[in-house]
VMD Tcl script that draws the C-alpha trace (Angstrom):
set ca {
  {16.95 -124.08 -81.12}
  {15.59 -120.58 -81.70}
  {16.36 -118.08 -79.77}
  {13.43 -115.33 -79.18}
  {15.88 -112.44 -77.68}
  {17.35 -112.54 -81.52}
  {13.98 -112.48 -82.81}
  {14.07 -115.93 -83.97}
  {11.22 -118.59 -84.24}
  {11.05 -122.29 -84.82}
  {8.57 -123.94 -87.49}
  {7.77 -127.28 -89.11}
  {8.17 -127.24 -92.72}
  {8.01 -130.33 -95.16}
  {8.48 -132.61 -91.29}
  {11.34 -130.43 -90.02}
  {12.20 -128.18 -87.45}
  {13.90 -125.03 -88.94}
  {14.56 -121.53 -87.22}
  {13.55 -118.44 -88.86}
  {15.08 -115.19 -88.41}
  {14.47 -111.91 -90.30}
  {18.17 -110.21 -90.02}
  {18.41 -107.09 -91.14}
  {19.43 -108.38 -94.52}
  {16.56 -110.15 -95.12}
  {14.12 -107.46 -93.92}
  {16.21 -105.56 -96.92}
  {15.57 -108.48 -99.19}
  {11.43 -108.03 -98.09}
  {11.89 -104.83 -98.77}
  {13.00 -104.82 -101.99}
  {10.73 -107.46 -102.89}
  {7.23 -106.05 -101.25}
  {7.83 -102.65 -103.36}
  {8.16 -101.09 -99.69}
  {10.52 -97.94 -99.45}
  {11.43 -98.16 -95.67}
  {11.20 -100.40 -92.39}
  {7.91 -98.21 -91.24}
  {6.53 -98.71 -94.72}
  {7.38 -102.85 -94.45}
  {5.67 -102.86 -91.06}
  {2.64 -100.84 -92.26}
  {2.23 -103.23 -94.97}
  {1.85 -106.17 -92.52}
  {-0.16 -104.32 -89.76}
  {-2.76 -103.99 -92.81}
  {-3.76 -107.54 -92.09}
  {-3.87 -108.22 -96.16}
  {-0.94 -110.12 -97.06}
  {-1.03 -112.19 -100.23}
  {0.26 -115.88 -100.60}
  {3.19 -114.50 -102.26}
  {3.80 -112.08 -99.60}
  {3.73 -115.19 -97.15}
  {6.04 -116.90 -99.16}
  {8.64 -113.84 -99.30}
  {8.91 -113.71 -95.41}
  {9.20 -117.32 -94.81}
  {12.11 -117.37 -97.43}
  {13.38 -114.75 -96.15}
  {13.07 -115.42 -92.39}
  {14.61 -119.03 -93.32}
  {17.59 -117.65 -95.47}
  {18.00 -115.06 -92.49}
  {18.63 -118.32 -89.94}
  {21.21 -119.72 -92.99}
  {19.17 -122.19 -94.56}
  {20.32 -121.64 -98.43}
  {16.50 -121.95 -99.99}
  {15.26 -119.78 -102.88}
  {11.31 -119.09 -103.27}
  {10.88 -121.62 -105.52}
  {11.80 -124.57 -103.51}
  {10.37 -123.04 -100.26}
  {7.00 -122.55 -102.24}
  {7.07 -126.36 -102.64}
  {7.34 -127.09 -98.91}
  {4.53 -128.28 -96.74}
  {3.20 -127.22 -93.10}
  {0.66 -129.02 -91.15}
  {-2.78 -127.01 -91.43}
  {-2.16 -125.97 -94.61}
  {-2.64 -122.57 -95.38}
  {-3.87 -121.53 -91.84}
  {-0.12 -123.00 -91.23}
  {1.92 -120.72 -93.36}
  {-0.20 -117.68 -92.04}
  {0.51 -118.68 -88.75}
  {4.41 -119.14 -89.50}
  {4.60 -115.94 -90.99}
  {2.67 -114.15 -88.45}
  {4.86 -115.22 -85.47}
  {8.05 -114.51 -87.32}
  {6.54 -110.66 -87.97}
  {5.81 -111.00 -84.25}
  {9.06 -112.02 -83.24}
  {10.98 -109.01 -85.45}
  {8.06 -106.22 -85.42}
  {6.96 -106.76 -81.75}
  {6.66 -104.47 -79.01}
  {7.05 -106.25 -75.90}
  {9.56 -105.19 -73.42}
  {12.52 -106.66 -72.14}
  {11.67 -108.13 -68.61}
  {14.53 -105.68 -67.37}
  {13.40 -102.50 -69.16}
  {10.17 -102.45 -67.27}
  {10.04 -99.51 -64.72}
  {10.12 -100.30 -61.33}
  {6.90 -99.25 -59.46}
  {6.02 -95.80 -57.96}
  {7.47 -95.45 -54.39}
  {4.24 -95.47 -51.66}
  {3.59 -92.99 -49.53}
  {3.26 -94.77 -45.68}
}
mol new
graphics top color blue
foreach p $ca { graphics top sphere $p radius 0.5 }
foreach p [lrange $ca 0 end-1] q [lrange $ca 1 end] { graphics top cylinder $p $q radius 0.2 }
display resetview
């Protein structure tokens, strides 16, 4: 079961359930593959909005091999989600969301302003 804290998702692929993780070794790996030069660079990139099919198919990989699932490119480019393309976009969008996002910690939030009476 995926656990968000780590910045882990869950996804159907090809009828499955698999967790997807992008550890900092695979956000290396997407780096070296996207041609990006740092983590700001990487997350530039993907706030652009204009991610190519191979790009999708580089963070999938990557967020799968990051959760220990031993799958190169190829065979993950041969692997089906439900809603097709829509599918994969939607995969790789949470998993960016998961790693990339901002949202605090319940715990980190400040407690409110004291009231005068």
């Amino acid at each position: 079961m995926a656990n968000a804290r780590r910045g882990e998702i869950e996804a159907e692929i090809d009828g499955r359930k698999f967790t997807l993780c992008l550890t900092l070794g695979a956000l290396a790996e997407l780096e070296s593959g996207l041609g990006a030069d740092d983590l700001v660079s990487l997350a530039a990139r993907f706030e652009a909005n204009r991610l190519s099919a191979r790009d999708i198919l580089r963070i999938i990989a990557c967020g799968l091999r990051g959760a220990g699932h031993a799958l190169s490119d190829e065979e993950v480019s041969r692997m089906k989600v439900r809603g097709g393309l829509a599918g994969y976009v939607q995969i790789a969008a949470n998993l960016l969301a998961a790693t990339f996002g901002d949202e605090p910690e319940p715990h980190a939030a400040n407690p409110p302003a004291p009231q005068d009476a």
